[in-house]
LUMZAMI-521719 format. One line per 2 residues: their letters; for each residue x negated, z, y negated of N, C-alpha, C, CB. Coordinates in pm, whole numbers. Glycine has a CB too. Example, Ala and Ser with C-alpha at 12.3 -4.5 7.8 and 13.67 -1.06 7.14 Angstrom:
as = -1319/780/569/-1230/780/450/-1320/780/330/-1131/905/447 ~ -1285/708/225/-1367/714/106/-1290/787/-3/-1408/572/60
//
This chain:
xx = -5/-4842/9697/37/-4756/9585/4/-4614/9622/189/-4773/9552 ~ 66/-4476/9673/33/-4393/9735/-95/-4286/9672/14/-4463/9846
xx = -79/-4315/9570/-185/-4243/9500/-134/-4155/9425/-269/-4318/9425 ~ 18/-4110/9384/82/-4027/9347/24/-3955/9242/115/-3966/9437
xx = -38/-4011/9134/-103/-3931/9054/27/-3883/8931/-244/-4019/8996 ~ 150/-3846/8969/275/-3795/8898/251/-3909/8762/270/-3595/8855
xx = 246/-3984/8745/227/-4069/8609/140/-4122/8534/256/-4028/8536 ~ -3/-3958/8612/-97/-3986/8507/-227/-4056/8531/-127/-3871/8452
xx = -223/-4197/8569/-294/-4252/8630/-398/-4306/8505/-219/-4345/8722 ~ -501/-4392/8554/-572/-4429/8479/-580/-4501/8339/-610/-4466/8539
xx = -456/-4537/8316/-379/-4609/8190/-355/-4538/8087/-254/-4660/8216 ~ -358/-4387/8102/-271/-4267/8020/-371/-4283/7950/-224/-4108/8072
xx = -367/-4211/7816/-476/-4192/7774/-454/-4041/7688/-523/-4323/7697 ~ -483/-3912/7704/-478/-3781/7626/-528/-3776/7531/-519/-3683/7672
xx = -545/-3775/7380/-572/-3761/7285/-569/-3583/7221/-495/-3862/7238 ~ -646/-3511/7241/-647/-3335/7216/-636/-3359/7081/-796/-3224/7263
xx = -760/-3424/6978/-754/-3422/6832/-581/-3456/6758/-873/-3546/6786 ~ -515/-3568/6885/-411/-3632/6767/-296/-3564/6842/-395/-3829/6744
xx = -279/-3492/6956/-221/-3402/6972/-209/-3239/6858/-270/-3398/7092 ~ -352/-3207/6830/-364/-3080/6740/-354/-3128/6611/-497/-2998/6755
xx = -366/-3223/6598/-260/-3232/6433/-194/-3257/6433/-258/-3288/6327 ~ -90/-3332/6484/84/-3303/6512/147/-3170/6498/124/-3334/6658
xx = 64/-3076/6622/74/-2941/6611/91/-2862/6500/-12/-2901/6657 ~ -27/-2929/6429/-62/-2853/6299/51/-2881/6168/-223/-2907/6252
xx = 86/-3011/6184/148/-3062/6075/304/-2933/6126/165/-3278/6078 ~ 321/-2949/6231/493/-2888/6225/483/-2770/6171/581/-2863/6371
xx = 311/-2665/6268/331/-2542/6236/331/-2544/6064/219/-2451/6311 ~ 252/-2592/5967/289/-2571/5838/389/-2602/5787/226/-2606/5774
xx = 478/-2734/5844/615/-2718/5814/719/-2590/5823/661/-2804/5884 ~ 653/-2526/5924/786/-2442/5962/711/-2309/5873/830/-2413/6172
xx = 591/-2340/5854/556/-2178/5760/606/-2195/5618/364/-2133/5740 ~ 606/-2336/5546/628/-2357/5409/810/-2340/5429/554/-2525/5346
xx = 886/-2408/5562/1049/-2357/5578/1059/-2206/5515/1104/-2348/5763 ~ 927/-2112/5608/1003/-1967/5624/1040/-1916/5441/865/-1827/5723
xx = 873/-1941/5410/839/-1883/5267/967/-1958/5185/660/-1933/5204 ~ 1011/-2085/5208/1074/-2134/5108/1194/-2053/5117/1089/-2279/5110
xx = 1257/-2013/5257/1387/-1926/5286/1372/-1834/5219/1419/-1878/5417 ~ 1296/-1702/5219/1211/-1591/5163/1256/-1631/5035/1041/-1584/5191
xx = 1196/-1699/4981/1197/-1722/4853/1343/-1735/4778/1119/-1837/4840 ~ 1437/-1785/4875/1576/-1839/4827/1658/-1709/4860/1636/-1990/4913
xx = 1613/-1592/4941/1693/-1459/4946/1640/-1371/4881/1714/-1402/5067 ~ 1541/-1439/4813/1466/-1358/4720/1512/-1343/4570/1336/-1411/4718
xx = 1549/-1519/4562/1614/-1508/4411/1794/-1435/4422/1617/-1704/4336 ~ 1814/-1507/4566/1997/-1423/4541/1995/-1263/4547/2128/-1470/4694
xx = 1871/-1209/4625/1887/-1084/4597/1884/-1030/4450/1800/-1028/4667 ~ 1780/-1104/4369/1754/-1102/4224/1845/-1122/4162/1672/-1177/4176
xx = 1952/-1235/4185/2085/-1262/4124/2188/-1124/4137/2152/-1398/4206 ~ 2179/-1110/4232/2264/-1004/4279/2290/-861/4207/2215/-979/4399
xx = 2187/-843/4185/2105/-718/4084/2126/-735/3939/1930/-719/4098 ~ 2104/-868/3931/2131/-879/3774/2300/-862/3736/2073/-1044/3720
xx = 2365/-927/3829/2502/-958/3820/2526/-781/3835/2573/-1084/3951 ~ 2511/-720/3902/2497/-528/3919/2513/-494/3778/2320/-446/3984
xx = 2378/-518/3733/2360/-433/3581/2434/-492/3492/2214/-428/3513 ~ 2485/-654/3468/2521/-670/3377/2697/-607/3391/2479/-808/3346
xx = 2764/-579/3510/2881/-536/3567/2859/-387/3469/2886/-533/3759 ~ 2750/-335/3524/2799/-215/3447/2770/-166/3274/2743/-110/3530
xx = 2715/-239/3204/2668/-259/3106/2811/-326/3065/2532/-328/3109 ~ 2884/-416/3090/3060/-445/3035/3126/-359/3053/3150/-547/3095
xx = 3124/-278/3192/3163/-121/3196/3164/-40/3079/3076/-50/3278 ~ 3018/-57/3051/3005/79/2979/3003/67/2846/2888/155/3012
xx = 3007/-73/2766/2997/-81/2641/3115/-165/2604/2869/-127/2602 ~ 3254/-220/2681/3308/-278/2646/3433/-178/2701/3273/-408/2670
xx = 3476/-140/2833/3589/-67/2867/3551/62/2837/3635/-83/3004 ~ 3492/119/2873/3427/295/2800/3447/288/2660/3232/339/2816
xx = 3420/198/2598/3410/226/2474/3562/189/2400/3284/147/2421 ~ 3641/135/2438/3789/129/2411/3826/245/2431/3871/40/2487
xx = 3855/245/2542/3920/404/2607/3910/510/2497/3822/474/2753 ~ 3787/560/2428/3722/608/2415/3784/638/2253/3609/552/2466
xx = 3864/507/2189/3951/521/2040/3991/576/2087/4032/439/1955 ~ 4092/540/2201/4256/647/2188/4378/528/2105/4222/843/2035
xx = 4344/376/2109/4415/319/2080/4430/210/2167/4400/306/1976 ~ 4584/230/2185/4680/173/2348/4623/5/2320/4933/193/2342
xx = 4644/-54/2174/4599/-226/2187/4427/-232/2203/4651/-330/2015 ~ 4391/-168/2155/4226/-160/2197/4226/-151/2336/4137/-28/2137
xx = 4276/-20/2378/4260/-33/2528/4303/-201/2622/4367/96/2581 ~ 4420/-217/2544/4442/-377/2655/4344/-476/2594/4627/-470/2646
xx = 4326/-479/2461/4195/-592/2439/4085/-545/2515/4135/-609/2278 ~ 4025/-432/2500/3915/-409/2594/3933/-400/2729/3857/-303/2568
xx = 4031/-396/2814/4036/-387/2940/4033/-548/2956/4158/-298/2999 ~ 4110/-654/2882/4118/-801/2948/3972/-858/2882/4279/-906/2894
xx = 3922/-796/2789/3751/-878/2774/3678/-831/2871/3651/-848/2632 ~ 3715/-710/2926/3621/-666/3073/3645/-741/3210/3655/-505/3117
xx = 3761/-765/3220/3823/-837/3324/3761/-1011/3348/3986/-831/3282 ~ 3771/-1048/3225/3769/-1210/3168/3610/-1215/3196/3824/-1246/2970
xx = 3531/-1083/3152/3421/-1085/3161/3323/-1090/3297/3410/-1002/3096 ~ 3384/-985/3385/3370/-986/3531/3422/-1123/3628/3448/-860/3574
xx = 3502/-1199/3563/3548/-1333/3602/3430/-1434/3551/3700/-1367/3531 ~ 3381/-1391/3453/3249/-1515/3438/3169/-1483/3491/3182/-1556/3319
xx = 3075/-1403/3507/2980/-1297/3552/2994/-1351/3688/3017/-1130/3526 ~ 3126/-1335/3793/3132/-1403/3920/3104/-1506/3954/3214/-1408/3958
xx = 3177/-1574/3847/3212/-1761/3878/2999/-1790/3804/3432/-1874/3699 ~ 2955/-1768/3770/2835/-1806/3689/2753/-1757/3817/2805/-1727/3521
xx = 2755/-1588/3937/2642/-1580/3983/2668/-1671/4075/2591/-1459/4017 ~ 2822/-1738/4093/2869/-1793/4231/2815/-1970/4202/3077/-1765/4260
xx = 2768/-2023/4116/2728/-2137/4069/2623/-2135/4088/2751/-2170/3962 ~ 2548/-2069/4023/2410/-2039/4011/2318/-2012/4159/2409/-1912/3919
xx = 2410/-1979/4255/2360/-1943/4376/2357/-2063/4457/2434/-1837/4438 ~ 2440/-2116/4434/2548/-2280/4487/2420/-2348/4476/2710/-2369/4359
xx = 2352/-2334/4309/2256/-2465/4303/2137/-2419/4368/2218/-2524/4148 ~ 2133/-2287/4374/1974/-2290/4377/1936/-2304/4527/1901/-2146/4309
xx = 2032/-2298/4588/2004/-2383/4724/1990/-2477/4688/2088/-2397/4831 ~ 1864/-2550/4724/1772/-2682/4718/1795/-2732/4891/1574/-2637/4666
xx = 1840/-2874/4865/1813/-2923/5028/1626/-2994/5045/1960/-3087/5068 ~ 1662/-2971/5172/1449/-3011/5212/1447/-3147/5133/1380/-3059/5445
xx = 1328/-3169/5158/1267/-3298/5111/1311/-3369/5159/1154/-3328/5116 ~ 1306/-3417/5294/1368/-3509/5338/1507/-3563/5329/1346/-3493/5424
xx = 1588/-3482/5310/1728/-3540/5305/1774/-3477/5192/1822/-3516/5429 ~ 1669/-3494/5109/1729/-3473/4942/1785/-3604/4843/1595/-3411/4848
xx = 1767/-3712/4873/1808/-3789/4799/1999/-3804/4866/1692/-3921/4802 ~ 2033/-3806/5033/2093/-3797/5067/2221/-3654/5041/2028/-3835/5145
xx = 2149/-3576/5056/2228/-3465/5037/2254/-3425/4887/2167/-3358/5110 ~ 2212/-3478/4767/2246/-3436/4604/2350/-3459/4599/2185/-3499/4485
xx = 2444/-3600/4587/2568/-3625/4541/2661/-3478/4639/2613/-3814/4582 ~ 2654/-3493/4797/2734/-3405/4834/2720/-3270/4809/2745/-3420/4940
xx = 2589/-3199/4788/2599/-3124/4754/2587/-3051/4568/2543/-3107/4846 ~ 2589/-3141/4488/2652/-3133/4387/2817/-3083/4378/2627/-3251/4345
xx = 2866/-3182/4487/3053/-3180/4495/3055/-3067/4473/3153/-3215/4635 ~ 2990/-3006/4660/3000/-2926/4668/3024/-2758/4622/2965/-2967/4695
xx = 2913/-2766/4536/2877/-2685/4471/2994/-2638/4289/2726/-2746/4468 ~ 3002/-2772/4266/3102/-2777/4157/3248/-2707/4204/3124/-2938/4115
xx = 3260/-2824/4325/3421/-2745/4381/3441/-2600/4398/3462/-2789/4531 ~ 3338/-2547/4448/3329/-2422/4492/3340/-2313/4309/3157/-2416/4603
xx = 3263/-2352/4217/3292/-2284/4091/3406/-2313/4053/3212/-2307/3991 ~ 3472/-2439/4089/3620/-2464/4027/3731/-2351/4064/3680/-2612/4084
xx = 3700/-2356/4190/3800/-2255/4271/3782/-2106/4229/3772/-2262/4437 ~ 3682/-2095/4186/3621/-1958/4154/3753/-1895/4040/3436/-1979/4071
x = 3749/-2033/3955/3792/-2009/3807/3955/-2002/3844/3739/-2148/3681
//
């Protein structure tokens, strides 16, 4: 025996080609991961912004503009449609964010039901 070739004796066989596409296959996995991440802080940043303007746009055309009679029941109707309003506005960007996390391909048939729950429970609580 004494030939100590650490394992790689004449039986092994190295394959470079089916080694470099293995390689290849992960590295595009993990580039289509990044872009897809990118893409998913891309739309919540987008959510985020929208949920911004539409905050102040109920601001400004629903509580500003009560205030603005000089009549005390206007003021409480318009302060609780602003309120009620900023409560949907939340619970809707907080749903909407819930779904648009997509699980990978692979463990998408697995992961829908739970993360459906998920996602529902989380708007329930919102409300």
């Amino acid at each position: 025996d004494g030939h100590g070739g650490g394992g790689h004796g004449h039986g092994d066989h190295f394959d470079f080609g089916e080694v470099m596409v293995h390689q290849m296959i992960h590295t595009i996995e993990f580039v289509l991961g990044a872009v897809s991440n990118t893409a998913s802080y891309l739309r919540l940043w987008a959510l985020s912004l929208a949920h911004s303007q539409l905050s102040a746009v109920f601001y400004d055309r629903v509580l500003m503009y009560t205030i603005t009679l000089n009549n005390p029941v206007a003021m409480m109707i318009g302060e609780c449609c602003w309120v009620l309003g900023q409560v949907v506005i939340a619970a809707s960007a907080l749903c909407i964010s819930c779904f648009q996390r997509r699980p990978t391909a692979a463990g998408f048939v697995a992961q829908v039901p739970s993360r459906t729950t998920e996602c529902v429970s989380a708007c329930l609580c919102m409300l």
